[in-house]
C-alpha positions as CSV (number, residue, x, y, z in Angstrom):
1,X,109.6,167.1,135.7
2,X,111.1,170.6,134.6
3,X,112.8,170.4,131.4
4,X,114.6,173.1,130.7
5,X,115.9,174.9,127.1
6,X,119.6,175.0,126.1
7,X,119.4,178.6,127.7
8,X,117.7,177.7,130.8
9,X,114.1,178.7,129.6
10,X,111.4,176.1,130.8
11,X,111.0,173.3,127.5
12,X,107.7,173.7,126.3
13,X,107.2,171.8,123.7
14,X,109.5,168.8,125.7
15,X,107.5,165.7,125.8
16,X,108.7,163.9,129.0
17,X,107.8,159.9,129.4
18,X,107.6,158.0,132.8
19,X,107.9,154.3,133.2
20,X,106.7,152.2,136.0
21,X,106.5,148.2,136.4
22,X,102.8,148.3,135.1
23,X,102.4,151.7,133.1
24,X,104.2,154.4,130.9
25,X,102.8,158.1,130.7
26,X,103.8,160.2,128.2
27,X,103.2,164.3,129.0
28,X,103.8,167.4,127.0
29,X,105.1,170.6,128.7
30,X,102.7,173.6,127.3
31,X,102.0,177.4,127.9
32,X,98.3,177.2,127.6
33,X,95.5,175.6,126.8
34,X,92.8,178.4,125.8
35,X,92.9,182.0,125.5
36,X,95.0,183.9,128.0
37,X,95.9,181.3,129.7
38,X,99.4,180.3,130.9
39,X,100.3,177.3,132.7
40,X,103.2,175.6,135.2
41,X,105.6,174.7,132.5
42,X,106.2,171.2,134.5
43,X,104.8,167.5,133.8
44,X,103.4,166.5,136.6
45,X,102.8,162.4,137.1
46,X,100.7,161.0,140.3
47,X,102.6,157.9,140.5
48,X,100.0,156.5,143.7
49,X,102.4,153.1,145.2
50,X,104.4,153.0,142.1
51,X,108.2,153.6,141.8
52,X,109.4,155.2,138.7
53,X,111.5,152.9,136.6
54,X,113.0,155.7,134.4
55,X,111.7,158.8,132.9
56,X,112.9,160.3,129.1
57,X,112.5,163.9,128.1
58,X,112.1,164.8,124.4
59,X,113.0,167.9,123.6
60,X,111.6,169.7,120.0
61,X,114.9,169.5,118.5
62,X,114.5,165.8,119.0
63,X,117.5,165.2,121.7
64,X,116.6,163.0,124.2
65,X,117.6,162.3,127.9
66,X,117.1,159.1,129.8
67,X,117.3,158.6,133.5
68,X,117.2,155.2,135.5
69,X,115.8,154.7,138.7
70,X,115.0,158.3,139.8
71,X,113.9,159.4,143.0
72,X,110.2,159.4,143.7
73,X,108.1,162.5,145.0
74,X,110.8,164.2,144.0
75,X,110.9,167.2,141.3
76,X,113.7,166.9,138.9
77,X,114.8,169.9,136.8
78,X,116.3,168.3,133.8
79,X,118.3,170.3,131.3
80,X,118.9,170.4,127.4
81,X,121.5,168.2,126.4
82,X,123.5,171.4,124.7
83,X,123.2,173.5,127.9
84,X,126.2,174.6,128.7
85,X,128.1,173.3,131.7
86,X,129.8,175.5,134.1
């Protein structure tokens, strides 16, 4: 997952949430996790024979956005609910 700011800047901060028939995982999109170091602002989730059931991101703010049923071994770029459409 790639959650992305109102302005199109990658979420950190977001907290994205996967469900599954037998699990739910619950990641944080950072910068870094020591000194000088930066990090792929994605949430990665090995889902092994499992099909995702729905995923939420979380932004800061505290918006949400719920998907059902998406697409497996598939990267999904989801954006701020305020972002504006065009």
């Amino acid at each position: 997952m790639r959650p992305t700011t109102q302005y199109g800047a990658p979420a950190r901060g977001a907290a994205v949430t996967v469900e599954t028939a037998s699990w739910t995982r619950t990641k944080v999109v950072c910068a870094g996790s020591s000194y000088l170091c930066q990090m792929e602002p994605v949430a990665h989730f090995g889902l092994g024979d499992e099909a995702p059931e729905r995923f939420t991101v979380r932004w800061p703010d505290g918006r949400e956005v719920t998907r059902e049923a998406p697409a497996p071994r598939t990267q999904h770029e989801v954006e701020h609910p305020m972002a504006p459409r065009f």
